[in-house]
DOKOL-978859 format. One record per residue (C-alpha): x, y, z; residue in three letters. Coordinates in steps of 0.05 Angstrom, whole numbers, padded with zeros to 5 digits, always signed. Example, Ala and Ser with C-alpha at 12.3 -4.5 7.8 and 13.67 -1.06 7.14 Angstrom:
DOKOL-978859
+00246-00090+00156Ala
+00273-00021+00143Ser
This chain:
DOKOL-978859
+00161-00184+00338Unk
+00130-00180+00264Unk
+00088-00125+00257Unk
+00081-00076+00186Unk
+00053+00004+00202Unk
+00025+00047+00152Unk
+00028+00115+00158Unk
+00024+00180+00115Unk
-00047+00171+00109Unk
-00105+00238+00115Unk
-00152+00286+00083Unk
-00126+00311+00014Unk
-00162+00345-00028Unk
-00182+00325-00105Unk
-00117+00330-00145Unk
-00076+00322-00088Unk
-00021+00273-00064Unk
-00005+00233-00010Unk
+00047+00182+00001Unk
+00036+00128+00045Unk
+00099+00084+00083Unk
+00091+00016+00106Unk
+00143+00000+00162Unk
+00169-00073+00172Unk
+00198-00101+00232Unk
+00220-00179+00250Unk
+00267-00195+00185Unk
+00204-00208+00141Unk
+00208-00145+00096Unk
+00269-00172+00045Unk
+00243-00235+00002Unk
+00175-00217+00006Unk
+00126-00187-00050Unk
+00094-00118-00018Unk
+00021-00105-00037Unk
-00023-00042-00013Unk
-00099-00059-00011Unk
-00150-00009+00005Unk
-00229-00019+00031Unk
-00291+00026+00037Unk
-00329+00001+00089Unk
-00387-00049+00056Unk
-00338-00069+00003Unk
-00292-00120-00007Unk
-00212-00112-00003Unk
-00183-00095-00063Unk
-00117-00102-00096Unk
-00082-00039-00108Unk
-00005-00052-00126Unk
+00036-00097-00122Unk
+00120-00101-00118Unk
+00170-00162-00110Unk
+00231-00164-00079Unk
+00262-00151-00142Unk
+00226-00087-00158Unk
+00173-00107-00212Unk
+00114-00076-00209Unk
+00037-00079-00227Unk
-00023-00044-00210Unk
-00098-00046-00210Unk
-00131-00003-00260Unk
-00149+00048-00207Unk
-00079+00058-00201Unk
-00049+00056-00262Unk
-00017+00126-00288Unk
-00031+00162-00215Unk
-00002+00119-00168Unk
+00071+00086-00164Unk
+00097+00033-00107Unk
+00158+00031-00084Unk
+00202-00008-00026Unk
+00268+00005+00002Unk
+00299-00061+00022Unk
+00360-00042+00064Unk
+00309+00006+00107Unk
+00259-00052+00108Unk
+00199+00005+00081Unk
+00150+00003+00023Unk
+00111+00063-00008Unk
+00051+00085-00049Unk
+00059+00150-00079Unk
-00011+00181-00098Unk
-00019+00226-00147Unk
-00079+00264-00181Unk
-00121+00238-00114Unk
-00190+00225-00135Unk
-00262+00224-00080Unk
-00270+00154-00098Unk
-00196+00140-00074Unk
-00226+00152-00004Unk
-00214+00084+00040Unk
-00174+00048+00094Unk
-00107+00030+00056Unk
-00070-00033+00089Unk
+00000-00062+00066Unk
+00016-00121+00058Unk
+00068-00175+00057Unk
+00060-00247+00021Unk
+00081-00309+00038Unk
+00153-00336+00023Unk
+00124-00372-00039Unk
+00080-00313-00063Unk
+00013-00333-00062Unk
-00029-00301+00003Unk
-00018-00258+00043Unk
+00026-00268+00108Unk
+00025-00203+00143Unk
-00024-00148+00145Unk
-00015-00070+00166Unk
-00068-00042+00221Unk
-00088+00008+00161Unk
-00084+00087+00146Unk
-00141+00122+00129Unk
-00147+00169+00062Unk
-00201+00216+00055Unk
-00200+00252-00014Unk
-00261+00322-00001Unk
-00288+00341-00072Unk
């Protein structure tokens, strides 16, 4: 069965960190470039970060300097390390895995929620 869960996710506050896993299961973790999206409700999905197979990285401008992905291959499990947590950081945060070829997404987490209190 293919199925990705989030976890790590909760009420920080300001300044704070969380770090968020994303658990794979069916064989689909490996080849695959890892992403981690986040939404507030009445706004689209947006791209957060972003790590292939091989390890490079990128990352939105909201992320860059506070946040850092990660992915551990053998134990089929990505990350997202957030640092210096910010109130407009507060959203549903969903991984995801792309399709063999790297253009759209093929899997989608159920989503962890991170509230960040002022």
């Amino acid at each position: 069965q293919v199925q990705l869960v989030e976890s790590g996710g909760g009420l920080v506050q300001a300044g704070g960190s969380l770090r968020l896993s994303c658990a794979a299961s069916g064989s689909i973790f490996n080849m695959r470039t890892l992403t981690w999206y986040r939404q507030v409700p009445g706004k689209e999905r947006e791209l957060v970060a972003g790590i292939t197979s091989r390890g490079s990285t990128d990352y939105a401008d909201c992320a860059k300097g506070r946040f850092t992905i990660s992915r551990d291959n053998a134990g089929e499990t990505g990350y997202l390390q957030m640092n210096n947590l910010k109130p407009e950081d507060t959203a549903v945060y969903y991984c995801a895995l792309r399709s063999l070829g790297g253009g759209s997404v093929a899997y989608w987490g159920q989503g962890t929620q991170v509230t960040v209190s002022s």
